[in-house]
C-alpha positions, 0 to 999 in steps of 0.5 A, spaced: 607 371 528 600 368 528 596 374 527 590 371 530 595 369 537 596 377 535 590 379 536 588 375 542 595 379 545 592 385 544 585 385 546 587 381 552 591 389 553 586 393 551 581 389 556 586 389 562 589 397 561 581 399 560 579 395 566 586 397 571 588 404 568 595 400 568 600 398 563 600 391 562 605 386 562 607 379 560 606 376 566 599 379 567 598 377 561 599 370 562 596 370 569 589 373 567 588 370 561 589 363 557 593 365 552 596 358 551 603 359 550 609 361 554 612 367 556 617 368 551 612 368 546 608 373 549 614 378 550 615 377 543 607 378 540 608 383 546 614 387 541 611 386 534 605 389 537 609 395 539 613 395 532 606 395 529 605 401 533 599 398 536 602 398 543 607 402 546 611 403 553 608 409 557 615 410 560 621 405 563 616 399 565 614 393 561 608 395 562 605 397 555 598 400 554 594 401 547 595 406 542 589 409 538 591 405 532 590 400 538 584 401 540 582 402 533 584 395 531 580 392 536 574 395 536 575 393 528 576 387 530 569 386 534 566 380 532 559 383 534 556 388 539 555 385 546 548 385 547 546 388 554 543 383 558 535 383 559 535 386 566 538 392 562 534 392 556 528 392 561 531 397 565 532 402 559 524 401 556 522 403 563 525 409 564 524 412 557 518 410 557 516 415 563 517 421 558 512 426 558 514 430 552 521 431 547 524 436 553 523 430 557 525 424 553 533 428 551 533 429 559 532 421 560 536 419 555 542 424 556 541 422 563 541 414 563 547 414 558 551 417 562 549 412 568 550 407 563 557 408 561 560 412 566 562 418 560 559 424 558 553 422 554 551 428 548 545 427 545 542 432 539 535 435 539 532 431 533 534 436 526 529 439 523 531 440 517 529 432 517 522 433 520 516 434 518 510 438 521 504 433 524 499 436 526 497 444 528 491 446 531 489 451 533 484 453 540 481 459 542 482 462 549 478 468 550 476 474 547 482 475 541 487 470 543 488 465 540 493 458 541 496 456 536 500 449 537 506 447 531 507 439 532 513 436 529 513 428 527 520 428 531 515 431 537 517 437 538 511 442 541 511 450 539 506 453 542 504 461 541 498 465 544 497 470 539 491 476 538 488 476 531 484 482 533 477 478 533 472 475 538 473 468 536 469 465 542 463 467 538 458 462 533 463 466 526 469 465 531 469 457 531 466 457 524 473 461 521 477 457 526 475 450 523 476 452 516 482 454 517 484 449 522 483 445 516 487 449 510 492 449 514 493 441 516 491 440 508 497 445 507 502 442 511 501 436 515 506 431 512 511 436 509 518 438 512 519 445 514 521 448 509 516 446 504 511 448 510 513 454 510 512 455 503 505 452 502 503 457 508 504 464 504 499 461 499 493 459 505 491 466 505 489 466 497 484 461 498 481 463 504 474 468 505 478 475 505 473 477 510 478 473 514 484 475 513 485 479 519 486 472 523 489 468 517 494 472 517 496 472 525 495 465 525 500 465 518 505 468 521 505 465 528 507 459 524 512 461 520 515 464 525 515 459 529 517 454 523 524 458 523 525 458 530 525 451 530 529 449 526 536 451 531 539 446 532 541 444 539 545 439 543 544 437 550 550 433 555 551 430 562 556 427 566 561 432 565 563 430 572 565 423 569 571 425 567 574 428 573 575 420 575 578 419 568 584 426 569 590 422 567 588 419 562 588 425 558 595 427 554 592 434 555 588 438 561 582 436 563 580 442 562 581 442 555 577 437 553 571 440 558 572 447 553 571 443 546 565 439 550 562 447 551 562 448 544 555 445 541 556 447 534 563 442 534 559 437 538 553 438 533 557 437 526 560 431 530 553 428 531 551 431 524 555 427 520 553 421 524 546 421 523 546 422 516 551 415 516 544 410 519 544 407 525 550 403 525 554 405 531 560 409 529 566 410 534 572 416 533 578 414 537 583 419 539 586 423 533 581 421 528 577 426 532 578 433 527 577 437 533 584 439 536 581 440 544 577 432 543 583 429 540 586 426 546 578 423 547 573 418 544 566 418 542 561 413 540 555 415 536 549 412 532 543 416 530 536 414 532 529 417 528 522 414 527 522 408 522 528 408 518 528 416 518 534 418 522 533 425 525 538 426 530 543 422 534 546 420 541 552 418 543 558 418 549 565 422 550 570 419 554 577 418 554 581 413 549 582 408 554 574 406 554 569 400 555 568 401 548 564 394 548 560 397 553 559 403 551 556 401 544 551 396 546 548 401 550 549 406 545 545 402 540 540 400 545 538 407 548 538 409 540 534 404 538 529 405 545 529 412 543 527 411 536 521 407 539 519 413 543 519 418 536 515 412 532 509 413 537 
């Protein structure tokens, strides 16, 4: 058998199955696309194909849908990634943009992806253990309280009013606040967190004793703050998408719905892929090592500023998925999002 004609056959199934949920036939086949051969070769490709295993008879009909190893070949086999359309692209960049803070940019994102695809879109908070502090700053805000603000380079804001004991408010005050301001970005700007962490016990050792009161306060804020940013978290959307596709789990719906609601299975699935690079990665069916999501598919990829990847973003729908589709806005979301972070 000709296996680009082959090929041809199957990818020409996976499209009609993908787009009418029923099994496809020989005559389908040939009424739908151009094959340029008879019916009798297609019947034939049509048996090879389900020999190979890459198709099979969901029951006595002469209809065949694809198997993983069926959808896998085919996503294989794509040439490229369809590039979304100028319009799409236009419309992915407006409404990222509009983001005010890292809150907003993974509600957006989570958001726009579920729209996009039409799946249940999982997007991770940027990693720590991949950031590096940006800048803290420190403001006065009356009397003994202090403000202080931990920013991170994946744009992550942690915020801790604390009171140092001292009115800060005063000419001594604002002189202490300023060199400590400047101890501590010297300490840790530009380091992760860990070793941000580690630079802060000593800042207190290099300052005027006559401040330790307040350097402590503040020392500690950080360091609490440094460790509590390091959880790790995933946000969904469009859970409800799988209700349309009920049938098309060998499971219950309910099933899948389980395993998507555990976020440390979700985060070890996007994890993986973040420290593969941004190239988009897709799990079909079984290749998915967690038993509740094995009658499902996700493609993923990471995003980050630069080439410094800090999370991932990804979609999880049914085996019998737009996989072109969901790649291109994948990869496009992906690639939006890491513009945002590199601001």
């Amino acid at each position: 058998m000709n296996d680009d004609r082959r090929l041809r056959v199957l990818r020409a199934i996976v499209q009609d199955y993908v787009e009418t949920s029923e099994p496809v036939g020989s005559k389908a086949l040939l009424e739908r696309h151009r094959l340029g051969v008879s019916a009798a070769t297609v019947r034939n490709d049509m048996a090879a194909l389900e020999e190979e295993g890459l198709i099979a008879a969901p029951h006595t009909s002469a209809g065949r849908i694809p198997t993983d190893a069926g959808y896998r070949l085919f996503v294989n086999r794509l040439s490229q990634i369809k590039p979304m359309t100028v319009a799409e692209q236009r419309a992915i960049g407006h409404f990222l943009e509009g983001a005010v803070d890292l809150d907003d940019v993974v509600d957006r994102t989570v958001r726009l992806l579920a729209s996009l695809t039409r799946q249940v879109a999982v997007v991770q908070y940027p990693s720590l253990s991949r950031s590096s502090v940006r800048h803290v700053e420190l403001v006065p805000i009356g009397g003994p309280r202090l403000l202080v603000v931990l920013i991170t380079t994946t744009g992550r804001v942690e915020q801790r009013v604390i009171d140092v004991g001292t009115d800060l408010l005063t000419t001594e005050g604002e002189a202490t606040l300023s060199l400590l301001r400047t101890e501590l970005n010297a300490a840790t700007s530009g380091r992760t967190l860990a070793d941000a962490s580690a630079e802060l016990a000593v800042v207190p050792e290099r300052l005027d004793p006559a401040h330790g009161e307040v350097v402590r306060a503040v020392v500690a804020a950080l360091e609490d703050s440094l460790a509590e940013e390091r959880e790790e978290r995933v946000v969904l959307a469009g859970t409800a998408n799988l209700v349309r596709s009920d049938r098309d789990f060998s499971t219950s719906i309910g099933t899948v719905l389980e395993a998507l609601e555990e976020h440390v299975v979700l985060l070890k699935l996007l994890g993986t892929v973040a420290e593969q690079g941004n190239a988009v990665a897709v799990r079909i069916g079984g290749e998915n090592p967690y038993a509740g999501l094995q009658s499902t598919s996700m493609v993923s990829t990471g995003y980050g500023a630069g080439s410094d990847l800090v999370a991932a973003l990804g979609v999880v729908g049914p085996t019998r998925m737009d996989y072109p589709g969901a790649m291109a806005a994948v990869r496009a979301v992906a690639t939006y999002v890491s513009r945002i972070l590199a601001d």
